[in-house]
N, C-alpha and C positions, 0 to 999 in steps of 0.2 A: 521380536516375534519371528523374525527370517531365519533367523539362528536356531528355535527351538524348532522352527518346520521344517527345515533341512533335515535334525537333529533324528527327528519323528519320520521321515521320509527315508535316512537311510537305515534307521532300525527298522524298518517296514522291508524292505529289501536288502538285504542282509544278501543273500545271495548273486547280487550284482558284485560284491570283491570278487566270490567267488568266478566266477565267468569273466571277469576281469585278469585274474590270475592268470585261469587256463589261457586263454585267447593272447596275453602276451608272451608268456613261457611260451606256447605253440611260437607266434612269431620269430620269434627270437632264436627261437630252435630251427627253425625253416633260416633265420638270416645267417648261421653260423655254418649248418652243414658243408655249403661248397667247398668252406674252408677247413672240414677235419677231413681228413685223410684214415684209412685204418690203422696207421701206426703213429698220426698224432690226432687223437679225438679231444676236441675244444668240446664237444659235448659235455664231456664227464667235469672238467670246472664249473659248466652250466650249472648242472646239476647240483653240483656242492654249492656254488652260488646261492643258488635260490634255495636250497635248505639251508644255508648256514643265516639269511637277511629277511627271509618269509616265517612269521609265526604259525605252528603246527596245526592251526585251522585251515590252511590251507594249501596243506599238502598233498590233499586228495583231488585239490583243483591241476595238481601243477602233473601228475598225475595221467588223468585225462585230456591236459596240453599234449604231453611227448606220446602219449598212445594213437592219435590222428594223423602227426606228420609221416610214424615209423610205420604207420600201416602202410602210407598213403607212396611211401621209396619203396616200403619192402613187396609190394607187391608187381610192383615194377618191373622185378628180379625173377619171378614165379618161374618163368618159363626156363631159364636160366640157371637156376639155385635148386631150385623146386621147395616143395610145398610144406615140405617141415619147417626148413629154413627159414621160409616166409612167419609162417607163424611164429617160430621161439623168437624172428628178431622182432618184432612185430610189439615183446614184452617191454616194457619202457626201464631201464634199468636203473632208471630213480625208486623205484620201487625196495631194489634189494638195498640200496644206499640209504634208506629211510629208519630201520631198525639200529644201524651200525652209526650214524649221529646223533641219534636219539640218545643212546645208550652212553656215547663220548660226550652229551652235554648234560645228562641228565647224571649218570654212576659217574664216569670216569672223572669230573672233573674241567672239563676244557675250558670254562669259563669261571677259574674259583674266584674271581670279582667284574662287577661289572665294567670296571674298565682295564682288565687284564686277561689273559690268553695264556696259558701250559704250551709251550710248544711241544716238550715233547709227548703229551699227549696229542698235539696237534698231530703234528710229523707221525704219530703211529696209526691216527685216524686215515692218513694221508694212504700209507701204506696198504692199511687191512684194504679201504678202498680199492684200492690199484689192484693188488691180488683178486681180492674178488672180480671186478668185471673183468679181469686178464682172465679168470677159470671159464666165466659164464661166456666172454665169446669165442673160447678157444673152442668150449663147447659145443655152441652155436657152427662156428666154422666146420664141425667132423660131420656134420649134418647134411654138409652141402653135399646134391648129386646134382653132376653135370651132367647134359645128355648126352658124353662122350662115355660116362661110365662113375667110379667114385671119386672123388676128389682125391689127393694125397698130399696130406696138409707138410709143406716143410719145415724142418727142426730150425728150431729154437724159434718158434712163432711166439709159443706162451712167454717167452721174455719179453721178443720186441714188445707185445702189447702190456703186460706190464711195465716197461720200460716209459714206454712214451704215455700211459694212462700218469705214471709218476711224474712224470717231467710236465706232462698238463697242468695237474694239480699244483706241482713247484711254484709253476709259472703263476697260476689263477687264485688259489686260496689265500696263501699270507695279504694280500692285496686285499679280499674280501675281508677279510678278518679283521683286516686294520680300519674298513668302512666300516664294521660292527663296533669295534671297542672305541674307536676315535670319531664317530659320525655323530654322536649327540652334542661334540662341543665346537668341532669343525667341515667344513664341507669337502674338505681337503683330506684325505687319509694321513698326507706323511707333513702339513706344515700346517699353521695357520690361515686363516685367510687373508688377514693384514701384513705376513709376511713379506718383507721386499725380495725384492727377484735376487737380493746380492745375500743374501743367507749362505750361508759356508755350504749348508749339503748341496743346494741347488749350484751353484760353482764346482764345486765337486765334482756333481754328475757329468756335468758339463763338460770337464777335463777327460773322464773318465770315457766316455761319448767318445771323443775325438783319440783316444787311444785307444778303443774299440775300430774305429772306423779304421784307423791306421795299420792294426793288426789283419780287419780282413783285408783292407788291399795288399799289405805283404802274402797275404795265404792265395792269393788270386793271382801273384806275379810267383811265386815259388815253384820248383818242380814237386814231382811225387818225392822227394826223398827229403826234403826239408818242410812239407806242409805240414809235420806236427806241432812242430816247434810255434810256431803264430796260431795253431789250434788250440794247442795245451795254456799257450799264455794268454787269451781270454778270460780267462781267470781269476789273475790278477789284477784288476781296476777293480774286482767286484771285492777284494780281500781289502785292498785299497782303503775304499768306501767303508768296510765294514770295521775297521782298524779304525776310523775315524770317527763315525757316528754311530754304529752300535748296529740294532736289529734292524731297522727301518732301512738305516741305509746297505743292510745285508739285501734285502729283498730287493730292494734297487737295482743291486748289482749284481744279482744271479737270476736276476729275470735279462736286463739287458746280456749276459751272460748265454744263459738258456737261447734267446732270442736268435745270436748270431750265430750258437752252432746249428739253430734249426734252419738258419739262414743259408747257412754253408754245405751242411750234409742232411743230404735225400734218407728219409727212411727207409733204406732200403734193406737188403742181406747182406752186403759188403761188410765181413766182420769186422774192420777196421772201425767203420759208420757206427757199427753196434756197439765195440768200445768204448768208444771213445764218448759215445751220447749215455753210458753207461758211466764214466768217470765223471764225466759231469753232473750229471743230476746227482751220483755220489756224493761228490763235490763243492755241491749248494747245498746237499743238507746238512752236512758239515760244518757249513759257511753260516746258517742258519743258526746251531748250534755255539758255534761260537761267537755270532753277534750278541744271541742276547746272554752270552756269561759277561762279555762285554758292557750292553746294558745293564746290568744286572751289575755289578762292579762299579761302574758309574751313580745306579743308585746307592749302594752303599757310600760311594765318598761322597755324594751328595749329602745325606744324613750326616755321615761324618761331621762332615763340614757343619752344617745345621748344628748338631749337638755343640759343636765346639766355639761358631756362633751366639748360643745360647750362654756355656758358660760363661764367656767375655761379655756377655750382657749382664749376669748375676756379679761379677767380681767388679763392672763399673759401676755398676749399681749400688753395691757394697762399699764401695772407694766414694761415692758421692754421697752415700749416707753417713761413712765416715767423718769426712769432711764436713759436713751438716752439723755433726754432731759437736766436731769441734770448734765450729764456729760458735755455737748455744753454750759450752764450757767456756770457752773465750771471755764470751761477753759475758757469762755468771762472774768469773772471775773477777773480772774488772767492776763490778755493780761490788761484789763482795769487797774486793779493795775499798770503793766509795766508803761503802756501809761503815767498814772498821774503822775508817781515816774517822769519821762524823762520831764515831761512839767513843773512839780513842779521846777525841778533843773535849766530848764532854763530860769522860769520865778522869780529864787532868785537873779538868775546871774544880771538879767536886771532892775530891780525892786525891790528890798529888800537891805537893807545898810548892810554892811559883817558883821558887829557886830550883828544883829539880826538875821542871817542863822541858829542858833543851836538852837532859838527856834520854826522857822518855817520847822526845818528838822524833830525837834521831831513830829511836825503832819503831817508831809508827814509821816516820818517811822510807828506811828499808825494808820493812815488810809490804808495805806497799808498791815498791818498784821494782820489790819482788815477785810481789803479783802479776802486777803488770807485765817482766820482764816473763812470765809463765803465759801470760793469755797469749802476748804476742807471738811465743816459741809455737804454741797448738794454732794461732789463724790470728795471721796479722790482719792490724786495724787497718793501714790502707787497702788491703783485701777487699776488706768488709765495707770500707765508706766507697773507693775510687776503681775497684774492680782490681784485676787479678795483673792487668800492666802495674799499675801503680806498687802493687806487691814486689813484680820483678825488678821494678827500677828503684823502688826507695827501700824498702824492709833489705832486698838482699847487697842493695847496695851503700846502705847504712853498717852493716855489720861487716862487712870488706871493710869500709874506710877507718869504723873503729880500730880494727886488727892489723889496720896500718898498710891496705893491698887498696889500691888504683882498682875502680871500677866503672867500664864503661858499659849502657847497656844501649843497641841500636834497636827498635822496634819499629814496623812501618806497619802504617792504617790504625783501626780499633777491630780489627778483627778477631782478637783475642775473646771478645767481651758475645760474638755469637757463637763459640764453642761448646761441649755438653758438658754439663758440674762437672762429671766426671772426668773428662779430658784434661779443665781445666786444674782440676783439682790435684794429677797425673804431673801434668807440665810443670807444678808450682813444686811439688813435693821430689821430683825429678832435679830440677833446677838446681834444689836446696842442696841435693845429696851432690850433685857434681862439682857444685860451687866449695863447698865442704871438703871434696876428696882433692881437689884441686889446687885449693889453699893449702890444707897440709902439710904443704913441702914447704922446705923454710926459705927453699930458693926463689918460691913464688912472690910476685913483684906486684903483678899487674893483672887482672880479668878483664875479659871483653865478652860479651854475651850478644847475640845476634837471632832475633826471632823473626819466620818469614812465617805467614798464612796462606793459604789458599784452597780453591774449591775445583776438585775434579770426577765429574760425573757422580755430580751432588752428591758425596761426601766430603766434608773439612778434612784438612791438614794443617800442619803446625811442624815447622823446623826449627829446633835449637841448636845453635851451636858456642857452645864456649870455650874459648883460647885464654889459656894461662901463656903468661911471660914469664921468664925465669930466669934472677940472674944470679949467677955463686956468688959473686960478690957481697949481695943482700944477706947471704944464709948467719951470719952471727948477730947483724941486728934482728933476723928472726927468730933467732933463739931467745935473745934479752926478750922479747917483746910477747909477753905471756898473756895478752891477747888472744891471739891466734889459733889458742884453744880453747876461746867461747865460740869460734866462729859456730859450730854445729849446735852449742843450746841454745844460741840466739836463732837461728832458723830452722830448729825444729828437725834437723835430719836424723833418718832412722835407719836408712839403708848404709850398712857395713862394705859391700860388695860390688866392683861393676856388675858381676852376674845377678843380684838382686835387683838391681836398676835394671837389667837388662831382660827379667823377667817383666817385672813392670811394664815396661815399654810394650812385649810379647803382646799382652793383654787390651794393646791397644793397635795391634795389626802393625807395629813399629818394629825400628830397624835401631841400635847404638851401637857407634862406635867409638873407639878409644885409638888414638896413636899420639906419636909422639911427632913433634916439626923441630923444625932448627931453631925454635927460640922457647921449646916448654913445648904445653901436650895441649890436647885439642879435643873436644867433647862431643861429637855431633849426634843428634838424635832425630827422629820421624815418628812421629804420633799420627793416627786416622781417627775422626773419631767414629762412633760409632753407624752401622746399616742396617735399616730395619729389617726385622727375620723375614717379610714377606717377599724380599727382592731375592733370595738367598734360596739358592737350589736344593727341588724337594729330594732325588733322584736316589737274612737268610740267603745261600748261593740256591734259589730256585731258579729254575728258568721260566720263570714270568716276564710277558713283556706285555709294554704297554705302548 
């Protein structure tokens, strides 16, 4: 009931924002002026301030804010300035600002998502602004009569105040901008709120800070003839920054940037002052510019990355529904052996004379362990009952010892057994093909196979590594011993190529290698297995930032 009367009380008064509006704009506008100067007006950020964060009902409050305080200075002057003066400045020049962001957010563009920003739409809004109140007070200013006679306004005035109306803006708007696009998910414009104070930008700044600080005291211990040199390179911590983190920390560091030449040099007519507060503000928009192709590049590899993510999830996906499949093959297989072995016997019973049972048993018993010898080659049975250790230590260590080769296999934990199908199913068929390529040689004696597991910033890991021994000695009993070439249809291997294995691996964020040691070669491999897409960064060349 408190909620709906409140509710009912401010739609009754609806005009309390408004007077709220103006009454704080006025303030705010009175708490800033000491601090603008004529050739840096903190004013005119005000202004874009509050039109770019106040909704357009309320711009005819914000309005009749700046029209009471500029009345309330300019007449101050009367006696002074005299009495035209009084009046044009008297004109609040949020006024003419009101049409020209209207137009930039509404035609041009500036905000084509709600949570992203055109810079350089921005940057030209920035501009047209700048220009314009640089005509309107230059204006203003040819109006002044002193009561010595007319004024004579000095050249290049219409710069300085475009100049520093620019460099206002540099300084105030990307900041607000970043409270418009980034304030409905954080309180913070440029971090989170739960971020830790050791966050790489916030370090950064940090460093960047203390080589600012270091630059003006060299400009403060310099003569005139070396002060450019620590003026010009202010600069740099702000490229810094921006080489590092992209748009955001562009503005970082062409505000602290901006900051210290305002720090350092008086707005005054000293062309030097004028330059050089001229290359700078050049210089951040620049900077500006190329943060967010920066950003803007970073999203793309983000994506990248994403797409590529995703395919590695469709091809494990793919590799564990294989394996699935052959696992169901597998065991048909073997059910089908049963079936034949049961119909074979009772169709010797009824139809075969008993003297010739021993040699129609012998092709039952060989098609049957022919089967069998098929199910096991697609998904061995201790796989299937004892998990995927058991595979590595008995199926592939069974078909070595047939083939006449020493196999050791070391595994620590059961770690094996929480890895993903598909990993596991990767590692098993990996195995096969190196144990396989490995054997081959006729020199090969001995296997050793060695698997390690572990978990790092929860994601699994899996290390194989297998050493063949190899002695020339062995190579002519491995010729007699024609074994050696079932090894591969007893386990199933498919992969021809280390580069095929070694794309495999690829698919699983893994690393193979091949070399050779002093006693035979060496197999080493890295599998990960997989990360879900939603830890996996989200981040066209537009200059959109966000």
């Amino acid at each position: 009931m408190l909620r709906l009367w409140i509710e009912k009380q401010w739609r009754a008064h609806r005009w309390m924002a408004h007077v709220a509006v103006a009454l704080g704009y006025a303030l705010v506008y009175i708490a800033i002026r000491p601090l603008s100067v004529t050739f840096w007006p903190f004013a005119a950020g005000l202004r874009v301030a509050f039109l770019m964060l106040t909704p357009r009902r309320h711009w005819p409050a914000m309005v009749v804010g700046e029209v009471f305080p500029l009345t309330y200075f300019s007449i101050q002057c009367l006696s002074d300035l005299g009495l035209t003066w009084v009046i044009l400045d008297s004109i609040p020049l949020i006024i003419f600002a009101m049409p020209v962001i209207s137009w930039f957010r509404n035609r041009a563009g500036l905000f084509p998502t709600p949570g992203m920003v055109n810079l350089t739409r921005l940057l030209a809004c920035m501009l047209v602004l700048s220009a314009m109140w640089a005509s309107i007070n230059y204006t203003i200013l040819s109006t002044v009569r002193l009561p010595s006679g007319s004024y004579a306004i000095p050249p290049g005035t219409w710069m300085k105040y475009f100049i520093g109306t620019y460099a206002v803006l540099l300084l105030v708007v990307p900041w607000i901008i970043m409270i418009r696009i980034r304030g409905r998910r954080y309180i913070l414009p440029l971090l989170p709120l739960r971020t830790p104070i050791t966050h790489p930008l916030v370090r950064d700044v940090g460093i960047a800070v203390l080589i600012l600080a270091g630059l003006i005291g060299w400009y403060r211990v310099a003569d005139a003839s070396t002060q450019a040199t620590p003026l010009m390179a202010l600069f740099l911590p702000a490229v810094w920054l921006t080489l590092k983190h992209g748009w955001r920390a562009s503005v970082v560091g062409g505000t602290l940037s901006l900051a210290c030449i305002c720090a350092l040099l008086a707005w005054g007519t000293e062309p030097f002052n004028q330059q050089a507060q001229t290359l700078m503000a050049m210089a951040v928009t620049s900077l500006y510019f190329f943060g967010a192709r920066i950003s803007e590049q970073g999203r793309d590899y983000g994506r990248a990355q994403q797409n590529a993510h995703q395919d590695k999830d469709v091809a494990q996906n793919a590799l564990a529904l294989g394996e699935e499949r052959l696992q169901r093959t597998a065991h048909a297989l073997e059910c089908v052996g049963m079936l034949l072995r049961m119909d074979y016997t009772e169709a010797l019973k009824c139809c075969v004379a008993r003297e010739e049972w021993e040699y129609f048993n012998s092709q039952a018993e060989r098609l049957h362990r022919h089967l069998q010898h098929l199910a096991e080659s697609l998904y061995p049975s201790a796989w299937r009952e004892r998990g995927l250790g058991a595979a590595l230590h008995e199926t592939i260590g069974k078909a070595l010892r047939e083939a006449g080769i020493i196999y050791d296999c070391d595994m620590v934990g059961r770690e094996l057994r929480f890895l993903s199908p598909a990993l596991q199913a990767a590692l098993y068929r990996v195995a096969c093909d190196a144990v396989t390529a490995l054997s081959s040689s006729p020199a090969c004696t001995a296997i050793r196979m060695a698997i390690r597991t572990g978990r790092r910033q929860g994601r699994r890991w899996v290390v194989l590594r297998i050493h063949s021994v190899e002695d020339n000695r062995q190579v002519a009993y491995a010729v007699a011993n024609s074994k050696r070439e079932g090894v591969a249809d007893v386990l199933g291997a498919g992969l021809r190529t280390v580069e095929e294995a070694r794309k495999l691996v690829l698919v699983f964020d893994g690393l193979l290698d091949l070399r050779s040691v002093p006693d035979g070669k060496r197999i080493s491999m890295l599998l990960c297995d997989q990360v879900p897409s939603a830890i996996m960064p989200a981040s066209p060349i537009r200059l959109w930032v966000e």
